[in-house]
C-alpha positions in Angstrom: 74.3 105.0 106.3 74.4 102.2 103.8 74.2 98.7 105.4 77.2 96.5 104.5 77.6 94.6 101.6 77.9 90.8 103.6 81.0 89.9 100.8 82.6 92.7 101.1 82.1 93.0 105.0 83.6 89.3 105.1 86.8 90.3 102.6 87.4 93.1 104.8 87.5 91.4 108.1 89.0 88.3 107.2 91.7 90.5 105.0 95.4 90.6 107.4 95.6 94.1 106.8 93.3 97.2 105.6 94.1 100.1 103.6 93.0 103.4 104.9 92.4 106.5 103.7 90.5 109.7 104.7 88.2 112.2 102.5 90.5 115.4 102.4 88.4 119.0 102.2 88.9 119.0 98.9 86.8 115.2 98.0 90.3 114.0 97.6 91.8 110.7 99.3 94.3 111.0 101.5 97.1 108.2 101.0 96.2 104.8 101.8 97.8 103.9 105.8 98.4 100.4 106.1 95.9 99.1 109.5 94.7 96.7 111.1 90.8 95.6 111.3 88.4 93.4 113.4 84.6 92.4 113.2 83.1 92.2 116.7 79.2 91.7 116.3 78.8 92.1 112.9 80.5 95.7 112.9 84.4 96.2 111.8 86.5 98.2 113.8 89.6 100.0 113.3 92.6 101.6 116.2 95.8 103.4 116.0 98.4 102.0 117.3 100.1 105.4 117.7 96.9 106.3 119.4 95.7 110.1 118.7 99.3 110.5 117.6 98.7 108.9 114.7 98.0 110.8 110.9 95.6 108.7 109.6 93.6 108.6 112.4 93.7 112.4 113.2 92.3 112.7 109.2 89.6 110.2 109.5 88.5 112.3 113.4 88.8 115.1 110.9 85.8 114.5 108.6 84.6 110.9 109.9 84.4 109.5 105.7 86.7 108.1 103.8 87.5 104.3 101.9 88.9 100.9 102.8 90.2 98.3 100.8 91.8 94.9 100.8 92.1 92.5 98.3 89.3 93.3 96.1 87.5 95.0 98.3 86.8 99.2 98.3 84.0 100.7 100.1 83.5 103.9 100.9 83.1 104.5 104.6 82.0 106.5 107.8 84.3 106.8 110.5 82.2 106.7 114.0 83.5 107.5 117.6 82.7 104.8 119.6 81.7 104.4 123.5 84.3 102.4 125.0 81.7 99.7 126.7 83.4 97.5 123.8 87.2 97.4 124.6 87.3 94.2 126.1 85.4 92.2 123.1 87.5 94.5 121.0 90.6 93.7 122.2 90.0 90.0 122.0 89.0 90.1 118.5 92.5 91.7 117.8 94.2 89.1 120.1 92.1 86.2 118.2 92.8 87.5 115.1 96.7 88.2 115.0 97.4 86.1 117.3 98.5 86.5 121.4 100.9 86.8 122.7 102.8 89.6 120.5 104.2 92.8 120.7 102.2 93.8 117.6 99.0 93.0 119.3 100.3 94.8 122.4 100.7 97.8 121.1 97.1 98.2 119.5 95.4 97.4 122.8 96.9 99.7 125.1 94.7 102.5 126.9 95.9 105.2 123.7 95.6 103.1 121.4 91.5 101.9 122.5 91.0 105.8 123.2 91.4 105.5 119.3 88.5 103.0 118.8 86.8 103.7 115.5 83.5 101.7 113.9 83.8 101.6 110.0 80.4 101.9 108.4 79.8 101.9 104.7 78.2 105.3 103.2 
């Protein structure tokens, strides 16, 4: 893995909201999904708030690459499965970052939604 461009890592975790897509089978993108993203120790992280439920996140658990972008910001990325030991410093970031307390927060730190935790890496 590539180590992250510090700019680009700060547009992308500063940015409101992400764009996702996954690599389909094919090299294609999937169609950028709409997320939202936190940096916790350097690294961003990513959750769906449908948990497992939701497409973009059973595309990305399907072949772990694909891109993010906001503003001017596109990387290509790695999608990693996470050990939960995090959750906590996780869900603060989200609660820090979007503010607390909302029902939009709520919903992406619920038990299926952090069962969804993903690390972003560029490739």
């Amino acid at each position: 893995m590539a180590d992250w461009n510090p700019t680009a890592l700060e547009q992308l975790a500063a940015a409101r909201e992400i764009e996702v897509s996954s690599l389909r089978e094919d090299g294609a993108l999937t169609k950028p999904v709409t997320i939202w993203a936190v940096r916790v120790d350097g690294e961003l992280y990513v959750r769906s708030v449908r948990g497992s439920a939701g497409g973009w996140f059973r595309d990305a658990e399907r072949r772990h690459e694909g891109r993010i972008e906001a503003d001017s910001a596109a990387v290509d990325v790695a999608f990693e499965d996470v050990p939960h030991h995090l959750d906590e410093e996780i869900d603060d970031a989200y609660k820090v970052k979007y503010g607390y307390p909302s029902d939009p927060v709520d919903s992406v730190i619920t038990d299926a939604a952090r069962s969804t935790t993903i690390r972003v890496v560029p490739r």
